[in-house]
MARRO-960634 format. One record per residue (C-alpha): z, x, y; chain. Coordinates in steps of 0.5 Angstrom, whole numbers, plus 2048, in hexadecimal, padded with zeros to 3 digits. Layout:
BEGIN
up Z, east X, north Y, mol A;
...
END
This chain:
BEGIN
up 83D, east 834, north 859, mol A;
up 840, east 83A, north 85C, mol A;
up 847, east 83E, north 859, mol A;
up 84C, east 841, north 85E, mol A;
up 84F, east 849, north 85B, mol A;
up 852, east 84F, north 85E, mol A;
up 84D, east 855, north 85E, mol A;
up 853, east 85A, north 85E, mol A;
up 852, east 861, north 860, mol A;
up 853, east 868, north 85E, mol A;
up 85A, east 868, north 860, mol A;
up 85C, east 861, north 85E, mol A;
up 862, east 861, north 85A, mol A;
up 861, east 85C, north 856, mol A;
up 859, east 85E, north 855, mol A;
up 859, east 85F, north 84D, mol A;
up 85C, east 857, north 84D, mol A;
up 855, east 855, north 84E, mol A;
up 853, east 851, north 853, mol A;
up 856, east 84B, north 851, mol A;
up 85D, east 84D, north 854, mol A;
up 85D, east 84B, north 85B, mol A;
up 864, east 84D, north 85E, mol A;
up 861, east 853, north 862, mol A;
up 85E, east 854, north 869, mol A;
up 857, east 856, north 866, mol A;
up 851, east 852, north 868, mol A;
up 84E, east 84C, north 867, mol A;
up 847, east 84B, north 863, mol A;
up 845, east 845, north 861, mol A;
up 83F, east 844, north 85A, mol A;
up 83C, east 83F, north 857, mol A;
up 836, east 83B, north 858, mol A;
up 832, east 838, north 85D, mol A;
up 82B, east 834, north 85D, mol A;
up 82A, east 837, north 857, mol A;
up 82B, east 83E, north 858, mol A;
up 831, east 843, north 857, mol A;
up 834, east 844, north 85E, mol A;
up 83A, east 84A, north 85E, mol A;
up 83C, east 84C, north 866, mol A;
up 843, east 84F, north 869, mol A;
up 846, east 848, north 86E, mol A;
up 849, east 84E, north 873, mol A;
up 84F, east 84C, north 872, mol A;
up 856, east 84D, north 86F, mol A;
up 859, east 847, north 871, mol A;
up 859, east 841, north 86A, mol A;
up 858, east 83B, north 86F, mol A;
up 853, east 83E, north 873, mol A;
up 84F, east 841, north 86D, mol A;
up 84F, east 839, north 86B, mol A;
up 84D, east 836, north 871, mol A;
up 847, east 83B, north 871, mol A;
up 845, east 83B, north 86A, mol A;
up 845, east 833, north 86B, mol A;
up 840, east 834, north 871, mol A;
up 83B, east 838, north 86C, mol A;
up 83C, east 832, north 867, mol A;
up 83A, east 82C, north 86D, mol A;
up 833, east 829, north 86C, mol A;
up 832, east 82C, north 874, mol A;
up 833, east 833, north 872, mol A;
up 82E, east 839, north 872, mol A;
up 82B, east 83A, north 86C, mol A;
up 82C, east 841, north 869, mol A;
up 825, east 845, north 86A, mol A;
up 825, east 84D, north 86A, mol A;
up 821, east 850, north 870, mol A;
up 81B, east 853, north 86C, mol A;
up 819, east 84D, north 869, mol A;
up 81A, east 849, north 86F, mol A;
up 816, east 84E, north 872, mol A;
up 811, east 84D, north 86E, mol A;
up 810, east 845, north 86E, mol A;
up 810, east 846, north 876, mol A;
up 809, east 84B, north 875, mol A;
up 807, east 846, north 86F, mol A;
up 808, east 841, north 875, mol A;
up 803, east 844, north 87B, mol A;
up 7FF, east 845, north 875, mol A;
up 7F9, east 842, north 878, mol A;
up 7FA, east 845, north 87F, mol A;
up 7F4, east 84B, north 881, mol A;
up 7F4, east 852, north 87E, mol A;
up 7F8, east 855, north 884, mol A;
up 7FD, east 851, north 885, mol A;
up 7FE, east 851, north 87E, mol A;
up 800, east 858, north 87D, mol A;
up 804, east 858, north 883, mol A;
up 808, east 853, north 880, mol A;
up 809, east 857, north 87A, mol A;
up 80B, east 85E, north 87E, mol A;
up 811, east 859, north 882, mol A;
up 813, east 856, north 87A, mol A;
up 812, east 85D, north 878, mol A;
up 816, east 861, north 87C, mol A;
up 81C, east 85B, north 87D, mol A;
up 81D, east 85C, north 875, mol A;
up 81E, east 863, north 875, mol A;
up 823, east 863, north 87B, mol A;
up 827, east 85C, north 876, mol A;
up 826, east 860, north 870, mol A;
up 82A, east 866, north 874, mol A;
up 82F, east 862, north 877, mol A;
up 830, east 85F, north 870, mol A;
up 82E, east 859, north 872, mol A;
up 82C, east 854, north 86C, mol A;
up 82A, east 84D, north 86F, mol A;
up 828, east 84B, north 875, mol A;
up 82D, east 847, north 877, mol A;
up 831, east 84D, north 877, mol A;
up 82D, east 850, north 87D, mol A;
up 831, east 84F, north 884, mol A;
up 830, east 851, north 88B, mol A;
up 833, east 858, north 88B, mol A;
up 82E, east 859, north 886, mol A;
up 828, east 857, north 889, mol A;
up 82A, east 85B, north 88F, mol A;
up 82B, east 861, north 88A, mol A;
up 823, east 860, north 887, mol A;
up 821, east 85F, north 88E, mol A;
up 824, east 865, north 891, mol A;
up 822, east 86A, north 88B, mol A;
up 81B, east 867, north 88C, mol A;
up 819, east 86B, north 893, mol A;
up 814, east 867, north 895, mol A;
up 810, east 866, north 89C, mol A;
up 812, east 85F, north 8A0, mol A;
up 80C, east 85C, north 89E, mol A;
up 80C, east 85D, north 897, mol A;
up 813, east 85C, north 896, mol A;
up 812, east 855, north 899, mol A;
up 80D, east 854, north 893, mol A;
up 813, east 856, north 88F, mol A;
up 817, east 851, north 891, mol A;
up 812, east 84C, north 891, mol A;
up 811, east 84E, north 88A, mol A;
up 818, east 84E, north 888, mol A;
up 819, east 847, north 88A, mol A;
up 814, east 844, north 887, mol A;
up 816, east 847, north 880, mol A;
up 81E, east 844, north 882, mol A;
up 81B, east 83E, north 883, mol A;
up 817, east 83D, north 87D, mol A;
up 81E, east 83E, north 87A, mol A;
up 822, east 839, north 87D, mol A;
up 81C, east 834, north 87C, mol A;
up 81D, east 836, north 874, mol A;
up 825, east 836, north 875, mol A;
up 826, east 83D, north 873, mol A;
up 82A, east 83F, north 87A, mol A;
up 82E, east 83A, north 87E, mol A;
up 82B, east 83D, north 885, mol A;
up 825, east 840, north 887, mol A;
up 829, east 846, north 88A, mol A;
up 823, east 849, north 88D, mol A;
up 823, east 844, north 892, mol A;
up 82A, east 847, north 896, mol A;
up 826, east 84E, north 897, mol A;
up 823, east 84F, north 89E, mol A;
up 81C, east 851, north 89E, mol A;
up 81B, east 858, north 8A2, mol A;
up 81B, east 855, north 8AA, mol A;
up 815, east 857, north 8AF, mol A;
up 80F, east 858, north 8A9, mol A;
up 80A, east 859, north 8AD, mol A;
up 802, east 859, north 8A9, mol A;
up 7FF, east 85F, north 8AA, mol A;
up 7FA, east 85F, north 8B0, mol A;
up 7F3, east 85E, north 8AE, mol A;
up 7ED, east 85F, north 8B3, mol A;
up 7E6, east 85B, north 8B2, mol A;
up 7E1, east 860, north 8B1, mol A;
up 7DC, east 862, north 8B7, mol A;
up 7D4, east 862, north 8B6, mol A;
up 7D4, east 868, north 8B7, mol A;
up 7D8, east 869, north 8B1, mol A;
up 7D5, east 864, north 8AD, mol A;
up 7CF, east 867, north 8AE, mol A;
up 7D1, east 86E, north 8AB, mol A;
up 7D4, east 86B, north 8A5, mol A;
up 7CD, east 867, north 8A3, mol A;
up 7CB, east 86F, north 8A5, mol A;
up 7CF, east 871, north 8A0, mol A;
up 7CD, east 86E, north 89A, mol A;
up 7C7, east 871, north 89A, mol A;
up 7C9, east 878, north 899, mol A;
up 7CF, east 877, north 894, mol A;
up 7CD, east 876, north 88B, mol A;
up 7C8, east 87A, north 888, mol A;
up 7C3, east 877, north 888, mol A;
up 7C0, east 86F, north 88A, mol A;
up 7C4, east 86B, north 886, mol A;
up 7CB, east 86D, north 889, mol A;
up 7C8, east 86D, north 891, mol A;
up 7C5, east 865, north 88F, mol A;
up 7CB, east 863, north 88D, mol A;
up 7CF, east 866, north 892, mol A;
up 7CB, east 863, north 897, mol A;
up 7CB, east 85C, north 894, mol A;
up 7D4, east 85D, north 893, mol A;
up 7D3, east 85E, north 89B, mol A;
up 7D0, east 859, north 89C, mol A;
up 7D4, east 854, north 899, mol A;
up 7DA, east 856, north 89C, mol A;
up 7D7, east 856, north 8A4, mol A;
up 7D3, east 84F, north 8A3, mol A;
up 7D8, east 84A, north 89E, mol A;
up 7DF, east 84F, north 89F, mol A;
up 7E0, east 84E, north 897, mol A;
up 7E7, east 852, north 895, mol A;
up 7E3, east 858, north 890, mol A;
up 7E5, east 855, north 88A, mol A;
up 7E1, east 84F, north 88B, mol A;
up 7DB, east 853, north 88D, mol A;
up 7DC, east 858, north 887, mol A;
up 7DC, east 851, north 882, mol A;
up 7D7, east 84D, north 887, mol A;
up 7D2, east 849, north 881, mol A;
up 7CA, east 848, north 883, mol A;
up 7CA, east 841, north 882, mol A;
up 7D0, east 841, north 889, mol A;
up 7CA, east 842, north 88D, mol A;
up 7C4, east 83F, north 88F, mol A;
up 7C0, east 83C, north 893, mol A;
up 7C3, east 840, north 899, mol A;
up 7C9, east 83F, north 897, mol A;
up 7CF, east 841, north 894, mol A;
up 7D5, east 83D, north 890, mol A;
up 7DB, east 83E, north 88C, mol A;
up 7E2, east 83D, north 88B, mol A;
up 7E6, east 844, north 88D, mol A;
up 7EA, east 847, north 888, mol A;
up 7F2, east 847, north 88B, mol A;
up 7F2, east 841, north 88E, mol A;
up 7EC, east 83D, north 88B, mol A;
up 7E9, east 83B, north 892, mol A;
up 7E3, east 839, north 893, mol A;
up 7DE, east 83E, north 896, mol A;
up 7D8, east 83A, north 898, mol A;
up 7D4, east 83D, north 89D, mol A;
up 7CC, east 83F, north 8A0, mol A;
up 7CA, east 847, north 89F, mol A;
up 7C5, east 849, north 8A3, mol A;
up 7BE, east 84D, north 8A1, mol A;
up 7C1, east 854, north 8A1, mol A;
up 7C6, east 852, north 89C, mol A;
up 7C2, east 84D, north 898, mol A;
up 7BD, east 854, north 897, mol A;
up 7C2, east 859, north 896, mol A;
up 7C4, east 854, north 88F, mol A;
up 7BD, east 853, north 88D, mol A;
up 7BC, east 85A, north 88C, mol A;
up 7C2, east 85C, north 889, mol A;
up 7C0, east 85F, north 882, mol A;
up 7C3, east 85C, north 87B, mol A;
up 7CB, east 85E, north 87A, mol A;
up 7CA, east 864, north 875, mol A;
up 7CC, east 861, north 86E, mol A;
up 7CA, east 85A, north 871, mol A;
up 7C4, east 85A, north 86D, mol A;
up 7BE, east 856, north 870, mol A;
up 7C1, east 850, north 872, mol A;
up 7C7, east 851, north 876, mol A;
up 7CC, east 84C, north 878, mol A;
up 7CF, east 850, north 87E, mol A;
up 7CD, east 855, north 883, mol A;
up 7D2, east 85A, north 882, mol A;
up 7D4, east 859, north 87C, mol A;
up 7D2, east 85A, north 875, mol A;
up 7D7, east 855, north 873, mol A;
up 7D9, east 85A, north 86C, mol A;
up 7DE, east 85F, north 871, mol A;
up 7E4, east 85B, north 873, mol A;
up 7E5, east 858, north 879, mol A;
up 7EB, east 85D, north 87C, mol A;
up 7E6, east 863, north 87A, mol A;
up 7E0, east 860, north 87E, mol A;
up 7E4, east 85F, north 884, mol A;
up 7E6, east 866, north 883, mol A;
up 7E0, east 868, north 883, mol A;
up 7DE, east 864, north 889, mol A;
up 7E3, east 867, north 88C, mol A;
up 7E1, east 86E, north 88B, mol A;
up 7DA, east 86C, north 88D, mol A;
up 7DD, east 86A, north 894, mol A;
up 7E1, east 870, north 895, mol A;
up 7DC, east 874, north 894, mol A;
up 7D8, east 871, north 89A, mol A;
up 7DD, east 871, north 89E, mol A;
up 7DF, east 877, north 89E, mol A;
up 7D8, east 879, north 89F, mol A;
up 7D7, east 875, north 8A6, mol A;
up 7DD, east 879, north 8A8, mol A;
up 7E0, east 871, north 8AB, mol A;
up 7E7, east 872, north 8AC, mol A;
up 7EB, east 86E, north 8A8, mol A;
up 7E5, east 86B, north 8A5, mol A;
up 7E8, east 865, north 89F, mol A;
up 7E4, east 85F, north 89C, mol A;
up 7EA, east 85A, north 89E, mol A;
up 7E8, east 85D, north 8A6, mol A;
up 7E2, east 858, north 8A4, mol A;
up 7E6, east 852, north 8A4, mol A;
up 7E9, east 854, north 8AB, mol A;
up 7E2, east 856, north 8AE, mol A;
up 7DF, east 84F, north 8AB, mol A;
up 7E5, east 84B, north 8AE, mol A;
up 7E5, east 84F, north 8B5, mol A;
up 7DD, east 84C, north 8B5, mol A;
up 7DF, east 844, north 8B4, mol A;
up 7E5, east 844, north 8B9, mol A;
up 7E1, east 849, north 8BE, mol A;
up 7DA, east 844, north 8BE, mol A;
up 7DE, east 83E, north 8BF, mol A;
up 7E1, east 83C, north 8B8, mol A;
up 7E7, east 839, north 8B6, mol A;
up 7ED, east 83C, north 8B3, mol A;
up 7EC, east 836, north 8AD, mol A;
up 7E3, east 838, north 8AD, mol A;
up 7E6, east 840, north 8AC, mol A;
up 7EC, east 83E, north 8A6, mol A;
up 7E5, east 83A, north 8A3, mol A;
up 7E1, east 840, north 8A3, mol A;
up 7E6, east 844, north 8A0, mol A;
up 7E9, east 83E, north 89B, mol A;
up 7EF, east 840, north 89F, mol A;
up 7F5, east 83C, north 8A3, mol A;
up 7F5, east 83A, north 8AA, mol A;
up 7FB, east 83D, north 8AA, mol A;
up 7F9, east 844, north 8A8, mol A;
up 7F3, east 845, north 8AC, mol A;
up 7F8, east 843, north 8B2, mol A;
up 7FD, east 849, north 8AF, mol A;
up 7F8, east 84E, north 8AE, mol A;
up 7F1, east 84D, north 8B2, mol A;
up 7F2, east 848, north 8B9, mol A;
up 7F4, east 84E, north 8BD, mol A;
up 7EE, east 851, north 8BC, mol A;
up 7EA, east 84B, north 8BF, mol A;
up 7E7, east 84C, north 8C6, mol A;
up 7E6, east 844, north 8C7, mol A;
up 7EE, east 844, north 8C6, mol A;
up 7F0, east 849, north 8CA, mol A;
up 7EC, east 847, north 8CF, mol A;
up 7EF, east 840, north 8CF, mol A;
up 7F6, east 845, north 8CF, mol A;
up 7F3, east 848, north 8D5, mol A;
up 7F2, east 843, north 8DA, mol A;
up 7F8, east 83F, north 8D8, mol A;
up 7FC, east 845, north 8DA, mol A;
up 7F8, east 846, north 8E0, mol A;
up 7F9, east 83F, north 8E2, mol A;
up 801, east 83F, north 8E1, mol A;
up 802, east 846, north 8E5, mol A;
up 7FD, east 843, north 8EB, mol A;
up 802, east 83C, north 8EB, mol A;
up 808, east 841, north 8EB, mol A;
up 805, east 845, north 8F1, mol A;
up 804, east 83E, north 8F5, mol A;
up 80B, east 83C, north 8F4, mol A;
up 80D, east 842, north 8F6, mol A;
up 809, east 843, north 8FC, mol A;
up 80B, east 83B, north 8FF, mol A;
up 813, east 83E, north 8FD, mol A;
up 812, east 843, north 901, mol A;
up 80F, east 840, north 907, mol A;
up 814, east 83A, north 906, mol A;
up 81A, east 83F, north 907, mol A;
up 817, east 843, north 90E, mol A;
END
């Protein structure tokens, strides 16, 4: 049940009548109760009947709920709790961020955020097309997540255009002379055997299976065997499953225990006592070295990915025999890799040719039509 008072200001008249005198023009503000927590919030507005009508809208069954904006936020991360460690922390710089931009915009529930707010935190944030298309992406999931649980009317974010003409940055496969380089290269960085032998087995890996560095930095022994390798990819839980050639299977084999693993060590890499963040920085730390060492412009562990994709298309293979390999979608091998397949280049070609060839002829019998 929710009250109806008068909050009046410094230069009311009629201040020191306490809030129960309401024959003055000082704002409404309604207090009381609802669902089981004290609620207290301004009706923006000075008009009796208006304040009434809203005031009843926040009492009808079908009103939002009431939710401040940290805990809101909180319940969003608990939510995504069982998503990939990156994509996590992500998730909590977006949530972060947006609570100190409500907290200096004295914005105390959710359901006060409006549009002009949004733009407000957008155009603060200064961030390049493509990331502020994932700011965006990330903002309407948590505005969703709010309306599903009724603590906002609309999911407002979805009104925001997103930035036009976003284009992925353009990502060359490697060539075989950069490739040979940088197996080179993991032969002349570390100090000694240990860091050169898993330098070339996390190589390896990323040219043959074109796993993401945080599946080659946690992969378990027991995902390969038999001249195989099989596992569940950790941000989209997709199914690798695929056959590694004999230059890979050695390199495996003679990796040397994980130091701190003791004798029996469940992964190639990692000794399972660090966390899985800090293995991957280290794994990270380890590839640069080497592509710095190969002198590989622009070098990457992802470009692996793009050169694997590249070879499927180029020997004939499906976008869907690609997006298998990659536990990808069709849709992004066919956004990010199909224009560097030779065979559908090829096809482009000879189609083109053929339009123009046929064109010509058209013209040509016009012409001799007309002298």
């Amino acid at each position: 049940m929710l009250n109806l008072y008068r909050r009046h200001t410094p230069r009311c008249p009629q201040r020191a009548k306490g809030s129960e005198w309401t024959k003055c023009a000082c704002p409404l503000w309604c207090d009381g109760e609802l669902d089981g927590k004290r609620v207290r919030r301004s009706l923006k507005t000075r008009d009796w009947q208006r304040a009434l009508r809203k005031m009843a809208a926040l009492e009808s069954p079908d009103a939002p709920r009431f939710k401040p904006v940290v805990e809101a936020t909180r319940s969003f991360l608990e939510h995504c709790a069982f998503l990939e460690s990156s994509t996590r922390r992500k998730y909590r710089n977006v949530m972060r961020q947006f609570e100190a931009h409500c907290d200096r915009a004295g914005i105390a529930e959710v359901e006060a955020v409006t549009l002009e707010h949004l733009d407000g935190f957008r155009a603060q944030r200064n961030l390049s097309p493509t990331t502020a298309t994932k700011e965006l992406q990330t903002l309407r999931q948590f505005l969703g997540f709010c309306l599903e649980r009724r603590w906002v009317r609309e999911n407002i974010a979805k009104r925001l255009k997103a930035p036009s003409n976003v284009r992925p940055s353009a990502v060359e496969p490697y060539t075989p002379e950069e490739m040979a380089r940088i197996i080179a290269a993991c032969d002349a960085v570390g100090r000694g055997s240990y860091e050169r032998l898993r330098a070339r087995a996390m190589i390896l890996l990323l040219r043959h299976t074109g796993l993401r560095i945080s599946d080659v930095a946690t992969l378990r022994r027991d995902c390969v065997r038999d001249g195989q390798i099989l596992l569940h990819t950790q941000k989209t839980g997709g199914t690798v499953y695929l056959p590694i050639p004999a230059e890979l299977e050695a390199a495996l084999a003679a990796l040397p225990p994980p130091r701190g693993a003791g004798a029996d060590p469940r992964f190639f890499f990692w000794n399972a006592v660090t966390s899985r963040r800090a293995v991957v920085g280290i794994a990270e730390r380890s590839l640069a070295a080497v592509f710095k060492r190969s002198g590989v412009t622009g070098a990457h562990a992802h470009r692996f990915r793009h050169t694997l994709a590249t070879d499927i298309l180029a020997r004939g293979g499906t976008e869907q025999d690609a997006a298998d390999t990659l536990a990808i979608s069709p849709q992004v091998v066919r956004r990010h890799y199909a224009k560097w397949s030779v065979a559908r280049q090829q096809r482009i070609t000879t189609l083109m040719r053929g339009l123009q060839s046929g064109t010509f002829l058209v013209q040509t019998e016009k012409t001799a039509v007309i002298h």
